[in-house]
N, C-alpha and C positions, 0 to 999 in steps of 0.2 A: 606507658608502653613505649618500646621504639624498633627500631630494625636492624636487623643484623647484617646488613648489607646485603642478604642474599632474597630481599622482601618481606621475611620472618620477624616475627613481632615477638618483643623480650620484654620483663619485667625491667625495671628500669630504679632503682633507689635516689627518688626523690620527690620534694615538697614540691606542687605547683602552685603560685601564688601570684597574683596578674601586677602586674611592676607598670608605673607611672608612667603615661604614653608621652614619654621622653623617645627625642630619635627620629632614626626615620626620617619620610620625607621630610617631615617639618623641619629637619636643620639643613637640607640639599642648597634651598638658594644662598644660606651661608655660605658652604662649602667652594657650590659652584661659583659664586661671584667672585672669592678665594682664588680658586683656579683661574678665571677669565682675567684677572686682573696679572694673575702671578706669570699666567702664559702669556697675556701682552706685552709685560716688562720684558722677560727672558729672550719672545723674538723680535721685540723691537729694540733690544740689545744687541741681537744677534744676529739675524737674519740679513745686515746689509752691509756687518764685518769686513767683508772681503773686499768690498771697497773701500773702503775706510784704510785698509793696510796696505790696499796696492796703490791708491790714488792717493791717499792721504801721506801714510808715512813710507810710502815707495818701496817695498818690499816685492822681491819675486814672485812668479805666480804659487811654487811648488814651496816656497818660506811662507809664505801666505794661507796657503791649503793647508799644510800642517801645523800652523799658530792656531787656527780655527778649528781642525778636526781634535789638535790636543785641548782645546778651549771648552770644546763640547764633551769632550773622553772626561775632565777633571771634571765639568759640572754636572754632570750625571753619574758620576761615581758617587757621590756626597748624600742621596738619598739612601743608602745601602747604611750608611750611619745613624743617618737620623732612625731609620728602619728600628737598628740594633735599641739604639737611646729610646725609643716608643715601647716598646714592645718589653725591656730590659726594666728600668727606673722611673721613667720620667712621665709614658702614658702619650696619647697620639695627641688631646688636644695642645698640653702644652710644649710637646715636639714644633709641632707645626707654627705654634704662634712664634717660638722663639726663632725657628729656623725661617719664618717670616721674617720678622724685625730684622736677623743678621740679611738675609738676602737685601731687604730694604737699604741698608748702612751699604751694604757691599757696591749699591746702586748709585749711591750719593758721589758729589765732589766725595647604590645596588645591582636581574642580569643587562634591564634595560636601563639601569645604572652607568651601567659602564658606556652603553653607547652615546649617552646624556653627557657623560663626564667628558669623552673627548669630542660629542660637541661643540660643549661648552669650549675646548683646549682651543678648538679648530677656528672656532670663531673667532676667539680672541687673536691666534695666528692671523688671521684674513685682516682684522683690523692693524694690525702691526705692519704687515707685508703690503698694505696700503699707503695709511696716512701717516704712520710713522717713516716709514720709506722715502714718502714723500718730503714729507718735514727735514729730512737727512740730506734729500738730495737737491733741495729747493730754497730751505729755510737756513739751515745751518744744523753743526752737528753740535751744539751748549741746546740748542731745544731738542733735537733730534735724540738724546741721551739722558735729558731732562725729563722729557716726558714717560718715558716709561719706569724713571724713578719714581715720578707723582702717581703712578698707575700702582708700583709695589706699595707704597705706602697705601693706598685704598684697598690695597688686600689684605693687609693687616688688620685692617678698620673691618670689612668688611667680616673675616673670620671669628675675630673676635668678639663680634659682634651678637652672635647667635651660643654666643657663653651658655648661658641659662636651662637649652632645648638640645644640649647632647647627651650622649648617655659616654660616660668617662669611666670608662673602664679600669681598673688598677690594675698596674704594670705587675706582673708574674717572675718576677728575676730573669737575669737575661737568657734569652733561649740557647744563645750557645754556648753557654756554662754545663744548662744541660744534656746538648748534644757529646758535651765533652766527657760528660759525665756516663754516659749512656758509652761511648767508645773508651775508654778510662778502662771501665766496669770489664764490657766484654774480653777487651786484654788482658786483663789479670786473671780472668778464668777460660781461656783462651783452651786449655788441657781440659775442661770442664767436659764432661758427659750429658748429651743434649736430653734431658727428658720430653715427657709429653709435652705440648704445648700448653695443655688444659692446667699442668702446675707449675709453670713460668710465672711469677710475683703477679700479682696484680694489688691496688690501694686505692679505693674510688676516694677516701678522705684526701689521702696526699696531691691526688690527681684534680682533684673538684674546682680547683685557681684555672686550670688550664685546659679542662674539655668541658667546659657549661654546656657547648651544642651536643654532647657524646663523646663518650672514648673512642678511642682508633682501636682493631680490630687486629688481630692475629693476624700475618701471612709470611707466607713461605719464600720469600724471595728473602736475600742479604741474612741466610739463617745464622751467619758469625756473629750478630748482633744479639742474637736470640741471648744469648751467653747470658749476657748481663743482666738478663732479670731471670739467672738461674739462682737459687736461696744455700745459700754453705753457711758454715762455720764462722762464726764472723761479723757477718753481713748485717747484722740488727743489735741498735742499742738496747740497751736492760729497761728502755721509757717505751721498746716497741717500734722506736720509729727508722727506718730504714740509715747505713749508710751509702747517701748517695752516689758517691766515687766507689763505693762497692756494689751495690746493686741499683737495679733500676725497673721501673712498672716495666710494663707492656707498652702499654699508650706513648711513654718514651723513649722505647726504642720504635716504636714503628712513628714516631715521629722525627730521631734522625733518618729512618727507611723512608720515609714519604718526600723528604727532602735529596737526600740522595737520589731518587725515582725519577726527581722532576730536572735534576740538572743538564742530562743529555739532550734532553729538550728542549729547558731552557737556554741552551747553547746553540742551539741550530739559530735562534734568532740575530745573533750576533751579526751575521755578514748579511743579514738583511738592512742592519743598518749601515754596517759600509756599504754597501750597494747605492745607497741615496746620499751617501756623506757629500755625494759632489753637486749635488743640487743646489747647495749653497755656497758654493766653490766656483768651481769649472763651468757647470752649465751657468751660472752668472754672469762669466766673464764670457761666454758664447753669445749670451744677450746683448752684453755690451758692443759685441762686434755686426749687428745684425740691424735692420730699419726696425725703428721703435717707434716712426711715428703714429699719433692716434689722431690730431688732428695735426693743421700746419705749425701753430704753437704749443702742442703738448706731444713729448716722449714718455712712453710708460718705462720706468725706473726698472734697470736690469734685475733691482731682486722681489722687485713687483711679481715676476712669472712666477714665482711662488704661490701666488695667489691663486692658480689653477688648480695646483696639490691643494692647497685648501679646500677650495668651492667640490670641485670632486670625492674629496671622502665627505666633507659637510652631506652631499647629496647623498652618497651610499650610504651612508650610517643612517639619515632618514630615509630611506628607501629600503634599506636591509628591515630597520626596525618595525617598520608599519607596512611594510607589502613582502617582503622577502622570508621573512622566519613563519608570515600565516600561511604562505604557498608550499614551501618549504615542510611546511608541519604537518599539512596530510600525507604527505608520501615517509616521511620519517615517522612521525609520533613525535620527533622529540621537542619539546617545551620551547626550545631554541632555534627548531630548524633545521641547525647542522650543530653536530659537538665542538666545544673548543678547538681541538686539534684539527678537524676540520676545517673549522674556521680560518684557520694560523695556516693551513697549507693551502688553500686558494691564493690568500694573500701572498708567501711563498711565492706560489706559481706565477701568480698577476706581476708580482714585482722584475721575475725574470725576463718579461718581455718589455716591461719598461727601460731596460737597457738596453734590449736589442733595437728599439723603435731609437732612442737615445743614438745609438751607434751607427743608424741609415739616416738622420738625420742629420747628424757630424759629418757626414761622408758626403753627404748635396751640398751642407754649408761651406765644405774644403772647395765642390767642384766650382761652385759659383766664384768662392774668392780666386780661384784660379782661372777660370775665362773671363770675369772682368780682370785679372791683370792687377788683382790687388794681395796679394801671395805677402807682399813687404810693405803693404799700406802702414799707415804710422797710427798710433793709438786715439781712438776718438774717431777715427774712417767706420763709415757704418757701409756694409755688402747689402748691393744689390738683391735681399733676400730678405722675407719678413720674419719678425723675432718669435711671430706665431707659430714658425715652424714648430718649436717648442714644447708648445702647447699638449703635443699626445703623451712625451715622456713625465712629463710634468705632473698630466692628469692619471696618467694608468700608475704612477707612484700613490698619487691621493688613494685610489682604489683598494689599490695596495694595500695603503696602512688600516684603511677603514675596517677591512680582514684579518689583517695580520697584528695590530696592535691590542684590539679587544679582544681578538681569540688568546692572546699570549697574554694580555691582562689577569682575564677572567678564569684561564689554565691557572695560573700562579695562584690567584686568590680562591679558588675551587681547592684544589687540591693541595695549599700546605697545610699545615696541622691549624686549627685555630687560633692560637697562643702566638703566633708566629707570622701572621696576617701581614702585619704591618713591614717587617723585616724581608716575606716574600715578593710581597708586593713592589719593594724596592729593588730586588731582581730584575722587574722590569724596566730600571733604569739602569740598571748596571752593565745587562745586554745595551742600553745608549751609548754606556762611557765606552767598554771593550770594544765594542763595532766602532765607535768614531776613534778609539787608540788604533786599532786596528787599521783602519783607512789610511791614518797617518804612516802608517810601518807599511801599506803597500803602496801609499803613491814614493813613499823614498826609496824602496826596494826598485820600484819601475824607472824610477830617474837615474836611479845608481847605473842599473843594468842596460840602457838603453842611449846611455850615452854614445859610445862610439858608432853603433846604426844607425841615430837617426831620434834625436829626444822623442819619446810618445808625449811627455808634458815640458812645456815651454811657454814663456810669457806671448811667443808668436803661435796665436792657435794657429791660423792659417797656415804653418808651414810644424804643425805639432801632430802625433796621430793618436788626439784623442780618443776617436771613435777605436781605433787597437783596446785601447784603455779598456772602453764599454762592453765589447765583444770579452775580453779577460774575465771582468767581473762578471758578465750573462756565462761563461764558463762556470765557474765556481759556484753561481750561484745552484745551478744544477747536479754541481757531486754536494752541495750542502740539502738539496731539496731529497735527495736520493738518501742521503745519513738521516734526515727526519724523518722519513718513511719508515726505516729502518727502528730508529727510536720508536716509534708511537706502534709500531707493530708489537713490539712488545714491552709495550708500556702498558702496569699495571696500576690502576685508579684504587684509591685509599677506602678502603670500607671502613666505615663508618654507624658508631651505635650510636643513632641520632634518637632526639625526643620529641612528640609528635608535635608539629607548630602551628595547634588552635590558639594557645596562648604565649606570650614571653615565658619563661620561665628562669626559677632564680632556684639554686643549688644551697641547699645547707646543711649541717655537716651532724650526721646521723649521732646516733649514742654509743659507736662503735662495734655493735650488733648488727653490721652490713649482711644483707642479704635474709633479716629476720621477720619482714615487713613490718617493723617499726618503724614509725616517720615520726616527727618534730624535730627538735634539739634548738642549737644554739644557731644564730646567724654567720655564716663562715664569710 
C-alpha cells in the first residue's frame, strides 16, 4: 500500500522482502568521524588565513578578504561535482573516498541526523579555531598546516573504514542527462495538445533504478514540462522501450519540476552566507585591534573569537534537539517542531540582527580608538577596549546557522527527487561558494565606490567605516528575508507515492503485466 500524497492509500506494484540490516546508524560513527576530521582539516586550514596573508605575506586588508572569500567561493563549489559524479557513475561511497584522498594530497607539502551531522562539523570547527590557531599563532605555521593534513588523512582511514556496513547504492545515470532529456522532450512537442493528465506516459519498470521510496506525483505547476511525457508518433522503439530524448515518465518531469521548485529558495540562502563571509576576514582583524588579554601571559588568538559561533550553535543544535522541537511539538503536531522553511527563516531573521549588533559594536570600538587618541596607532597597538566586545555578533551568527543551515540542509535533502540526493545536497555547498564569490564582488564594489568619500574598508580600521559595511549588508539582508517569504509562500512540496516503512524494501521488476497484481520476476 502507499499514499498519495493527499493521505490516501494506493495499491503499489511491488515484492516486499526484508534486505540485510546494512546502513543506518551503524555506519554514522564512520561517517561522522569522516566529517569531524575532514571539517578539522578544512578550518584549521582556513579559519586563521587572513593572517597568514596579511602578517605573513603582507597583502592589503581588501586583497586579503577577497583571496580568502574567492578561497572559500572555489572550495565549496567543488561539492556540486562530486554531487553530479555520486549520483551519475561512480556511487557516494566511492565519491567520497576519492574525493577524500584528493582533499588529503591537496593538504600535503538522518531528521536528527542532520543536527548530529553539524554537530559533529561544529565540533571539530571548535577544536581547529582553538588548538590549531594556537599552534599557528604560537608554534609555527610547518605544524600549524601540518596538522590538519594529519587530521585529513584520519578521515580517509576513518571513512573507509566502515567499508563493509553501508548500503551502496548503484549510481542511476547522470541525473542531468535526464533533466535534459525531460526539457529536450517537452521542446520538440512544444505545439503538442495537453491531454489529461491521467494519460501522460507513465513506466513503473523503466522508473524502478530511480524512485525505490515511490514515484513523484502529477502537479500542475511548470505545465510546459507536462509536454514531454505526452505519447506521439514516434516516441517508442518496436522492443517497447521508450525514446528518451522524445519522451519522458511522469516521475521525470516532475523531477526536473521539483528541482526547478526548490531553486528560488535555495537562492535566498546565498547572502546568508555573505553576511558572515567577514567573520573570518574583517571581524578578525577588529580582534586584532582590541585587548586580548586572558591572563598577564596569554592573548586569545584573533581568529579564536570564532570559537563563539562555534560553542553557540553547538548549544542550539543540543537545545533545539532535545528541548526545543518536544515544546515546539505540542503546539504544532509537527514531528519536527517547526518545518524546514521555517526553520531556514528564524535563522534568516537571527542572522539579520547579528549585523546590526556587529555594526553598534564597530561604532564604540571606532569611538574608543578615537578618545584614546589612537585613530593612527601603528599595527600591533591593542585599544583600550575588550576583544569580548565581539562576543554577541559572533554568537547570534552561531544561532544563526544552527537554524538556518539544517533547515536548508534538510529542505534540499526533503524535497529533491530521490535519485538526486547526493547532487541536491551539494546545493547546500554551492549557496557556500556563490555567497563567499559574492562577498568578494561586494567588498570590491564598496572599495571601488567609496574611495573618494572616505574608504568604508581599509587596512586602518580605526579610521575605516566598517560598521557602514555592517548596516549595508543588515540592509539586504532584509529585501532578501522579504524574497524568501515571498518564495515559500508559494512554494509547492513534492507529492510523493511513498511505500509504507515497516520494512526496507527492495523493488523488482514485474513480468510486464503492471498493474495485474502479479508479483515475482527477475531481480532488477
Amino acid at each position: 500500500m502507499a499514499e498519495d500524497g493527499r493521505g490516501e492509500e494506493k495499491a503499489v506494484d511491488v515484492v516486499a522482502v526484508k534486505k540485510p540490516k546494512q546502513g543506518g546508524f551503524r555506519t554514522m560513527p564512520f561517517i561522522l568521524a569522516n566529517d569531524f576530521c575532514d571539517r578539522l582539516a578544512n578550518v584549521g586550514f582556513s579559519s586563521n588565513l587572513i593572517t597568514y596573508l596579511t602578517l605573513q605575506l603582507h597583502l592589503p586588508l581588501v586583497d586579503a578578504s577577497n583571496t580568502l572569500t574567492n578561497f572559500h567561493g572555489t572550495a565549496n563549489l567543488t561539492p556540486l561535482v562530486g554531487g553530479l559524479i555520486a549520483d551519475s557513475f561512480a556511487g557516494r561511497f566511492w565519491t567520497i573516498t576519492f574525493g577524500s584522498v584528493i582533499y588529503q594530497l591537496g593538504m600535503g607539502p538522518k531528521w536528527s541526523f542532520f543536527n548530529l551531522y553539524f554537530f559533529g562539523i561544529e565540533l571539530a570547527k571548535l577544536t581547529a579555531v582553538t588548538v590549531i590557531v594556537y599552534i599557528q599563532e604560537n608554534v609555527g605555521w610547518g605544524w600549524g598546516l601540518g596538522v590538519p593534513t594529519i587530521a585529513m588523512f584520519a578521515a580517509v582511514i576513518a571513512f573507509v573504514s566502515g567499508y563493509s556496513m553501508y548500503v551502496k547504492m548503484p549510481p542511476a545515470g547522470s541525473p542531468l542527462v535526464r533533466l535534459a532529456q525531460v526539457a529536450a522532450a517537452a521542446f520538440k512537442k512544444r505545439k503538442a495538445v495537453m491531454p489529461e493528465p491521467s494519460r501522460l506516459y507513465e513506466d513503473k519498470v523503466l522508473d524502478a533504478g530511480i524512485s525505490t521510496t515511490g514515484r513523484l506525483l502529477h502537479t500542475d505547476q511548470l505545465k510546459f514540462f507536462d509536454k514531454a511525457a505526452i505519447i506521439t508518433d514516434g516516441d517508442v522503439l518496436p522492443s517497447g522501450e521508450p525514446k528518451l530524448w522524445r519522451l519522458s515518465t511522469v516521475h521525470r518531469v516532475e523531477e526536473l519540476k521539483s528541482i526547478l521548485r526548490m531553486l528560488p529558495i535555495w537562492a535566498a540562502g546565498i547572502l546568508l552566507v555573505t553576511s558572515a563571509s567577514h567573520n573570518s576576514s574583517f571581524a578578525i582583524q577588529q580582534a586584532r585591534t582590541m585587548d586580548r588579554d586572558i591572563t598577564p601571559h596569554f592573548k586569545i588568538p584573533p581568529a579564536s573569537m570564532l570559537i563563539f559561533t562555534n560553542l553557540a550553535m553547538l548549544l542550539t543544535l543540543a537545545f533545539y534537539d532535545r528541548v526545543l522541537v518536544r515544546v515546539l511539538r505540542r503546539f504544532t503536531g509537527h514531528p519536527n517542531g517547526i518545518t524546514h522553511l521555517q526553520r531556514a527563516g528564524v535563522g534568516m531573521t537571527i542572522a539579520m540582527l547579528a549585523n546590526a549588533v556587529a555594526a553598534v559594536v564597530e561604532s564604540r570600538r571606532k569611538s574608543v580608538a578615537a578618545a584614546s587618541g589612537m585613530l593612527d596607532a601603528p599595527k600591533g597597538s591593542s585599544l583600550p577596549i575588550s576583544v569580548f566586545w565581539l562576543v554577541p555578533q559572533y554568537a547570534i551568527h552561531g544561532v544563526a546557522d544552527a537554524f538556518m543551515d539544517v533547515g536548508r540542509m534538510e529542505f534540499l535533502y526533503d524535497q529533491a527527487p530521490e535519485s538526486m540526493r547526493s547532487t541536491a545536497a551539494a546545493l547546500y555547498w554551492l549557496t557556500m561558494s556563490i555567497g563567499s564569490y559574492l562577498g568578494t564582488l561586494l567588498v570590491t564594489i564598496i572599495h571601488a565606490k567609496t574611495q573618494r568619500s572616505g574608504q568604508w574598508l581599509q587596512d586602518n580600521l580605526n579610521r575605516a567605516k566598517l560598521d557602514s559595511y555592517y548596516w549595508l549588508v543588515f540592509g539586504l539582508q532584509g529585501l532578501n528575508l522579504i524574497y524568501y517569504f515571498v518564495c515559500v509562500r508559494y512554494y509547492t512540496f513534492k507529492p510523493l507515492e511513498t511505500v509504507k516503512p515497516e520494512e526496507e524494501l527492495e523493488l523488482y521488476r514485474g513480468n510486464g503485466n503492471e498493474g495485474d497484481g502479479k508479483k515475482g520476476g527477475t531481480l532488477k
